[in-house]
Each structure stands twice: as structure tokens, then as C-alpha cells.
C-alpha positions as CSV (number, residue, x, y, z in Angstrom):
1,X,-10.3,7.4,-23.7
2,X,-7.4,6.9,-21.6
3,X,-7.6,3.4,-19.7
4,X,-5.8,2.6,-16.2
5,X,-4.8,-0.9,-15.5
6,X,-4.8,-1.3,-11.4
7,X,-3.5,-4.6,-9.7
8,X,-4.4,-6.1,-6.5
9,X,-8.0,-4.3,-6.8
10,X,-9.5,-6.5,-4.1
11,X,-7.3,-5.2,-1.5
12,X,-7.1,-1.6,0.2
13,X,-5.2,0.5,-2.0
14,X,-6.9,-1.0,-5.1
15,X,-10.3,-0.6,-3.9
16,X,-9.4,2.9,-3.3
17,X,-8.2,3.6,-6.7
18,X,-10.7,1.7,-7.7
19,X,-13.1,4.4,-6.5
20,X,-11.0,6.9,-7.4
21,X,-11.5,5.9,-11.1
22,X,-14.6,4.6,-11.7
23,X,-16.0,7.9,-11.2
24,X,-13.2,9.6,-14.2
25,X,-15.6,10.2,-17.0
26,X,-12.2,10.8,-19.5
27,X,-10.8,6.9,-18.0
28,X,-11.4,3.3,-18.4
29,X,-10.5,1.7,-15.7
30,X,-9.3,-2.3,-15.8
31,X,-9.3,-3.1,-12.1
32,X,-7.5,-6.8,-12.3
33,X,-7.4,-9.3,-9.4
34,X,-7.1,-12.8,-7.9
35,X,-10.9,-14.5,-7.3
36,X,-14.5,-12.4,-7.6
37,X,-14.2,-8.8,-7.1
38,X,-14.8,-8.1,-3.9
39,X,-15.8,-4.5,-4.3
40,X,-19.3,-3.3,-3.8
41,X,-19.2,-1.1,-6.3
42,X,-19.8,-3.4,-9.5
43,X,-20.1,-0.2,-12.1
44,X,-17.9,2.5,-13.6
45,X,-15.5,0.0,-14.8
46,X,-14.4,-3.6,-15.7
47,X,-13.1,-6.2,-13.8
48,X,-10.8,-9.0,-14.8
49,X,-9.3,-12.3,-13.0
50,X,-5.5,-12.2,-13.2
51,X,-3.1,-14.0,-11.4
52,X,0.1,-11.9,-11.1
53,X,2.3,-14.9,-11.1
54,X,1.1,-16.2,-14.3
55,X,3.5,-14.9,-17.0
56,X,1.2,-15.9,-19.7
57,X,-2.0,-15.0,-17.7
58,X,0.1,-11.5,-17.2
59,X,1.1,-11.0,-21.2
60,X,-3.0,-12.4,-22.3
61,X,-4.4,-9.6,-20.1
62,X,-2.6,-6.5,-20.5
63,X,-2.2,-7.2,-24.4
64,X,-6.2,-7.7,-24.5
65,X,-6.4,-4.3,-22.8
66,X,-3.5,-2.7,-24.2
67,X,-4.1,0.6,-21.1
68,X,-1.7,3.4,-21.2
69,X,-0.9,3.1,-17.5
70,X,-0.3,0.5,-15.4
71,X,-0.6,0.7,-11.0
72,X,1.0,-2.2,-9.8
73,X,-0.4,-2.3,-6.6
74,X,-1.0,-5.9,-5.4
75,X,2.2,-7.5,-3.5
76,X,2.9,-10.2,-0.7
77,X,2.7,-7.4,2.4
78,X,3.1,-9.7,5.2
79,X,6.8,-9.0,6.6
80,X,6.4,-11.7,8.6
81,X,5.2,-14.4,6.3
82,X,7.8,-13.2,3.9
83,X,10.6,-14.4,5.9
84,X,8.7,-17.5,7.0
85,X,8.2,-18.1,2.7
86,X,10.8,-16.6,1.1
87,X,9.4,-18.2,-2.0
88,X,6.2,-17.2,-2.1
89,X,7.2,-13.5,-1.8
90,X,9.7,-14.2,-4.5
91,X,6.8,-14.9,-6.9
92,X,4.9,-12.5,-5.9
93,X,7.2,-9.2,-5.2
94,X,9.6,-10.1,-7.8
95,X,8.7,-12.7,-10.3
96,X,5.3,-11.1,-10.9
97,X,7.5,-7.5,-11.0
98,X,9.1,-9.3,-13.6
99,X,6.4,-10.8,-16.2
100,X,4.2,-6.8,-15.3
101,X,7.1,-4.7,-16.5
102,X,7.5,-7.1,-19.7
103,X,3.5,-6.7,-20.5
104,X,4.0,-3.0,-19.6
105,X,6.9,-3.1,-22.2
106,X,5.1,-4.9,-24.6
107,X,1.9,-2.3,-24.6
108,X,4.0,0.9,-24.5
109,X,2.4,1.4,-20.8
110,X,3.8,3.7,-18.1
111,X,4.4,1.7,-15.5
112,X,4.0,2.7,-11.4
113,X,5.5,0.3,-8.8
114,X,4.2,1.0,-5.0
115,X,7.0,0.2,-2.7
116,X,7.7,0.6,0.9
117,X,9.8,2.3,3.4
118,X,11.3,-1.8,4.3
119,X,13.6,-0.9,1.5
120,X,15.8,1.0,4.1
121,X,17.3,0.0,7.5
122,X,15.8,2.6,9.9
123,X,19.4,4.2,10.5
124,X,18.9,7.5,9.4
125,X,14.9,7.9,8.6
126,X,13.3,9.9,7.4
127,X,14.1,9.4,4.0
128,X,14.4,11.4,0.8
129,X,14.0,9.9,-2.7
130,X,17.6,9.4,-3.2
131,X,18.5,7.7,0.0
132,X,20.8,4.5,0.0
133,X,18.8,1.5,0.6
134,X,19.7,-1.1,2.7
135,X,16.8,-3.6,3.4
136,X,17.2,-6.1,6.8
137,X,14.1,-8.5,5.8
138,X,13.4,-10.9,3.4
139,X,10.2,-8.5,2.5
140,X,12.5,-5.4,2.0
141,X,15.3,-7.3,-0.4
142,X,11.8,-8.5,-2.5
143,X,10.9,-4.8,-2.9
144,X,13.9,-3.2,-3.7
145,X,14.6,-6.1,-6.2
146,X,11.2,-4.5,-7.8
147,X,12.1,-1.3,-7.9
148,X,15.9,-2.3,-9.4
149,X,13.5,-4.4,-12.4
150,X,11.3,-1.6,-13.1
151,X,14.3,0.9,-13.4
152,X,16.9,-1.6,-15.5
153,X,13.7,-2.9,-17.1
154,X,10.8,-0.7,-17.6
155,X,10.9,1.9,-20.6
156,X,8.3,4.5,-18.9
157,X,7.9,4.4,-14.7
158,X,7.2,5.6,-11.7
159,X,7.8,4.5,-8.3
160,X,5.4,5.7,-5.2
161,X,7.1,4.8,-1.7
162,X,4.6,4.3,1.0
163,X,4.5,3.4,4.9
164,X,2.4,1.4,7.0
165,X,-0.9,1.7,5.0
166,X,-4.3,1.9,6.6
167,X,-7.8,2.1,6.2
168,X,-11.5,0.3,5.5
169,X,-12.7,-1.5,2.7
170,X,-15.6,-3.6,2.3
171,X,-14.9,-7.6,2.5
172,X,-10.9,-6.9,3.4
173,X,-9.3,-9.9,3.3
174,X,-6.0,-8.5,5.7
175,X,-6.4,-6.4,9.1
176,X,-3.6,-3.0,8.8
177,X,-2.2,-1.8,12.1
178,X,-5.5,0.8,12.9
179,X,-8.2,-1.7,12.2
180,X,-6.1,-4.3,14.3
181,X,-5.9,-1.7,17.5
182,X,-9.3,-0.9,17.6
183,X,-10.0,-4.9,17.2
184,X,-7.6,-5.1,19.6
185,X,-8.9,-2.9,22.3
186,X,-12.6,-3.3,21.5
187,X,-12.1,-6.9,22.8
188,X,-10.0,-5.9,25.6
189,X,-7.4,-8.5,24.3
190,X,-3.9,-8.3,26.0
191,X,-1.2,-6.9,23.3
192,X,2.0,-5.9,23.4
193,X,3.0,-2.7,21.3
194,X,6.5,-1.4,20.5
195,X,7.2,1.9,21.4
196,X,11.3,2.1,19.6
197,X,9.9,1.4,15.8
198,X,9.0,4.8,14.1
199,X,6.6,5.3,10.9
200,X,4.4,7.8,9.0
201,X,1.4,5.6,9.1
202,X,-0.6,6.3,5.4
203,X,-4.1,6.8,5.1
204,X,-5.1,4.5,2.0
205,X,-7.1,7.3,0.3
206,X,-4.1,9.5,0.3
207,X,-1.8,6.5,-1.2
208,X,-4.5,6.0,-3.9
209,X,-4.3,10.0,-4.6
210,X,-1.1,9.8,-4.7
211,X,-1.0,7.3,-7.2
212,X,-3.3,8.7,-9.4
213,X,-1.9,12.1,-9.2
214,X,1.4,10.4,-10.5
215,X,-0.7,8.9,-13.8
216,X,-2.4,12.4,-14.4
217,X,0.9,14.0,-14.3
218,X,2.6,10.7,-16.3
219,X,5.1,11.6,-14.0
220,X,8.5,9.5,-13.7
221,X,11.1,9.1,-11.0
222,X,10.4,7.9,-7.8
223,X,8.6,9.8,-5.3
224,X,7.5,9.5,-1.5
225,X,3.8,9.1,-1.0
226,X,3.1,8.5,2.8
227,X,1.5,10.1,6.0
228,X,3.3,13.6,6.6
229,X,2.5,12.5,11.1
230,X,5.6,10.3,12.6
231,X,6.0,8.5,15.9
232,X,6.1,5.0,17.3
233,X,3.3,2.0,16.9
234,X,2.9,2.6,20.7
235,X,1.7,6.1,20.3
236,X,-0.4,5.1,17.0
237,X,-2.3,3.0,19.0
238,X,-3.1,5.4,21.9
239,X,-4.1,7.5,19.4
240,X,-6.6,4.9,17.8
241,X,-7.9,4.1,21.7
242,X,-8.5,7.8,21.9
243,X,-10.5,8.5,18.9
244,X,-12.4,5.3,19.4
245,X,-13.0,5.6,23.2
246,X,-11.5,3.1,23.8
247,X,-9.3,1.9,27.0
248,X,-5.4,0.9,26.9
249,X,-5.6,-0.9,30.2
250,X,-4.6,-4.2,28.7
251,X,-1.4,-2.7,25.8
252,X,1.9,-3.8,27.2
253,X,4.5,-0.9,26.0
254,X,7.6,-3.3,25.0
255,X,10.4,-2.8,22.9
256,X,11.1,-4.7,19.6
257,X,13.7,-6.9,20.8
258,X,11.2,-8.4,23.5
259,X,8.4,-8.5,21.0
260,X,10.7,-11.5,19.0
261,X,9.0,-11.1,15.7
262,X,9.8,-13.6,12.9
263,X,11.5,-10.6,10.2
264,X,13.3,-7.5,11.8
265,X,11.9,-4.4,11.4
266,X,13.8,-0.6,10.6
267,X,13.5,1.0,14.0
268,X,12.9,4.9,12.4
269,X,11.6,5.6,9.0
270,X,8.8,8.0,7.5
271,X,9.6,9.7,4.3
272,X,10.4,13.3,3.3
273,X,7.7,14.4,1.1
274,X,9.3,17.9,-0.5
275,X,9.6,16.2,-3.5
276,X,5.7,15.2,-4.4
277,X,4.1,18.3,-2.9
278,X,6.5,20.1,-5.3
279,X,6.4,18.1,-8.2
280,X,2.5,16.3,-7.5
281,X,1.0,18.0,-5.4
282,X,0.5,15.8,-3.4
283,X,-0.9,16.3,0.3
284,X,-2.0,13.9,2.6
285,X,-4.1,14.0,5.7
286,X,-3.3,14.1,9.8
287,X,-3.2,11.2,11.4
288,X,-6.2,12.3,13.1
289,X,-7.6,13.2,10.2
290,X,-7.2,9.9,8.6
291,X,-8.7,8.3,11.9
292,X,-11.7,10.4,11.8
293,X,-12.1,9.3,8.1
294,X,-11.9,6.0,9.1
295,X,-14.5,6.5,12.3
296,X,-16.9,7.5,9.9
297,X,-16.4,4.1,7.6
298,X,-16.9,2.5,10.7
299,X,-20.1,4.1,11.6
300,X,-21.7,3.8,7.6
301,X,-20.6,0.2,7.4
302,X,-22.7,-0.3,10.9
303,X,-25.6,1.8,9.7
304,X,-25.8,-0.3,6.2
305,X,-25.7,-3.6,8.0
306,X,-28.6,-2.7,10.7
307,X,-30.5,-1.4,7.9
């Protein structure tokens, strides 16, 4: 039986995966994180404490394992608190890249990195595969510098670029840009939104299948696995009120440079996604689509907790 090693399984993507897998009859599935598992699900597969910043921690568990695949999903994802800890993010986006990569080695693993679109300047998006990075935080150097160790370092990989990743899990431990809207506007709370900073905002179930598409394939290369919808976090969010009902009497429309945040941010990304839907077949949802997904989380979670 094939087994799949997933980091970060506590958070969105890797509680995704995680229920991607669990229901693979022909895959044992290691889902590996920091604390309890957090995931509702207890069955289907096995969970295991490991702290990606322990090299030895790191080495013990994926040798114990010894899976064929590796989906390194867990990361510091914070842009903000990146450039406010510029060594925490080094531990965790390329130190823990670092001791991964040398368990991977170690294992004979293939070995799939999620990135981001940070790793460019927001010049010329969208962005092909072979596009010239040029990152303008202290988030997007950390991420590059893990794809440049998985591709000097790594003897079988894979990269999956994503962007702006949402969606609902049980017991989250970080908001994403759609939950925080509809928090947002729900409590009538005055925000200000950019309207000059373009994305292709990811559904989390997509990212997952993406993912796992590239370990069924045991593809290699990099590839762009994001939302195929782009415009500014201004229109997301009216899009979000929509769906919800909700009112954007209080969302002042601003433009990055008055918004003052702590890390700068690529004005236009979003990826060109030729390459997976070729290669993967990979194809994501709308942005409605992915809202009305979410919607319907929203309204299960509600039901189970009045029940």
C-alpha cells in the first residue's frame, strides 16, 4: 500500500487532504502535525505529533514511516508576522524546508513543496511556471528560498504554486480572507479593503486536489494550482457580502498605500494554469462556486451545533 505523508494536517489544506485520503482504500495516509489533531475525523488514517523545526523530530518520523510521498504543506503564512519575525519564518519556511527535503532524501520520497504567488512582484501577473521571481517581503524571499532547497536539494519533487487560499475547517486555528469578510460584515465592523491588489483567490478543496493529483501522477516540475477567477480583494469581498446577504455599508474601498500594512504586497498576480490542466488535470471551481461550497459548510457546521 502506498503511504502519503501530509504536513501541517491541522490547518486548511491539510485537513482537506486529509479528507481527501483517508477515504483512498489503495493509501495510508500519515497526516503529521504540531499539538492534538484537531480534525474530526479520527479514522482512515494515522496521526502523528511532529514539530517541523525539529531536525531530529523531522529524520525520527519520516524514517519510522518511511511513505513514498511526501506533501509539505504546513508553513509560517502570515505575511505580516513574517516581516515583523523574520526568524520565526526562517525556521519555519526555510529551516524546516531544509531538515523535510533531507528525511525525504533519506526515505527515497517524492517530495511536493506548496508555495505561493509572494514569490513574484506583481509587475507582470499572471504568471506562468517559468516566470522570473522577484519577491518584495520577507514571506516571499522565505518561500522562494524553499523552492531553490527542494530543487538544488531534493532528488524526486514537485512544486504546487497557490494563491490566497480559502475555505472551512473544523477548530481552524487562522481566519483566510472569505471567512474574515463574512466575520467582517456579519458584525457590521468598519474595514478598509484594497481595491489595486489583484489575486486568483483558491478554494482549499481544489489546492488539496491539486496536490493529490500531483502524487497520483508522481508528477515533477512545478506547476500552478490556484483559483482560475481574478480581481481585487475589494471585489472578493462584495462578492462574499453578496452570497452571504450581507451589507457593505461599513467597507472603506482604499488603496494599498493608505492601508500601511507591515510587509508589501505584489499589486497583480493569479497564475496561468495551461500547464496543470494539460499535464494534471487539474480544474478548479468559480469563485462562486467555491463560495457556495463554503455557504453550505457554514450551514452543516450550524445544523451540527444546534443539534
Amino acid at each position: 500500500m502506498k503511504k502519503v505523508l501530509v504536513t501541517g494536517s491541522n490547518g486548511l489544506l491539510g485537513q482537506k487532504l486529509t479528507d481527501l485520503y483517508r477515504l483512498e482504500d489503495n493509501v495510508a495516509l500519515i497526516a503529521t502535525g504540531r499539538g492534538e489533531n484537531r480534525h474530526l475525523e479520527k479514522t482512515g488514517y494515522h496521526y502523528v505529533t511532529m514539530d517541523i523545526t525539529n531536525r531530529e523530530e523531522v529524520l525520527s518520523v519520516i524514517s519510522t514511516h518511511q511513505p513514498d510521498t511526501i506533501i509539505h504543506g504546513a508553513a509560517m503564512t502570515n505575511v505580516d508576522a513574517c516581516e515583523l519575525d523574520p526568524e520565526a519564518c526562517q525556521r519555519l519556511n526555510v529551516d524546516a524546508v531544509d531538515y523535510l527535503v533531507e528525511a525525504s532524501n533519506h526515505v527515497g520520497a517524492h517530495f511536493v513543496f506548496v508555495s505561493t504567488d509572494f514569490i513574484f512582484d506583481g509587475q507582470d501577473g499572471p504568471y506562468g511556471e517559468e516566470a522570473e521571481p522577484n519577491p518584495v517581503s520577507v514571506y516571499g524571499h522565505s518561500k522562494l528560498r524553499g523552492e531553490q532547497i527542494v530543487q538544488e536539494k531534493a532528488t524526486s519533487w514537485a512544486i504546487a504554486r497557490t494563491v490566497l487560499v480559502y475555505g472551512l475547517v473544523a477548530d481552524m486555528s487562522r481566519s483566510n480572507i472569505v471567512l474574515w469578510a463574512k466575520d467582517s460584515l456579519t458584525q457590521s465592523k468598519k474595514i478598509n479593503v484594497v481595491d489595486d491588489q489583484y489575486r486568483s483567490p483558491t478554494l482549499a478543496e481544489d489546492l488539496a486536489k491539486g496536490c493529490y493529483l500531483i502524487e497520483r501522477k508522481n508528477a515533477r516540475g512545478i506547476y500552478n494550482i490556484s483559483g482560475k477567477d481574478q480581481m481585487n480583494i475589494y471585489e472578493l469581498v462584495q462578492q462574499v457580502a453578496d452570497h452571504f446577504h450581507l451589507s457593505m455599508e461599513h467597507v472603506t474601498r482604499i488603496d494599498s498605500e493608505r492601508l500601511n500594512q507591515p510587509a508589501k504586497r505584489p499589486p497583480v498576480t493569479g497564475f496561468d494554469l495551461t500547464k496543470s490542466r494539460k499535464v494534471l488535470g487539474y480544474e478548479p471551481r468559480s469563485f462562486k462556486e467555491g463560495i457556495a461550497i463554503v455557504y453550505e459548510q457554514f450551514l452543516k457546521a450550524q445544523t451540527n451545533e444546534n443539534s
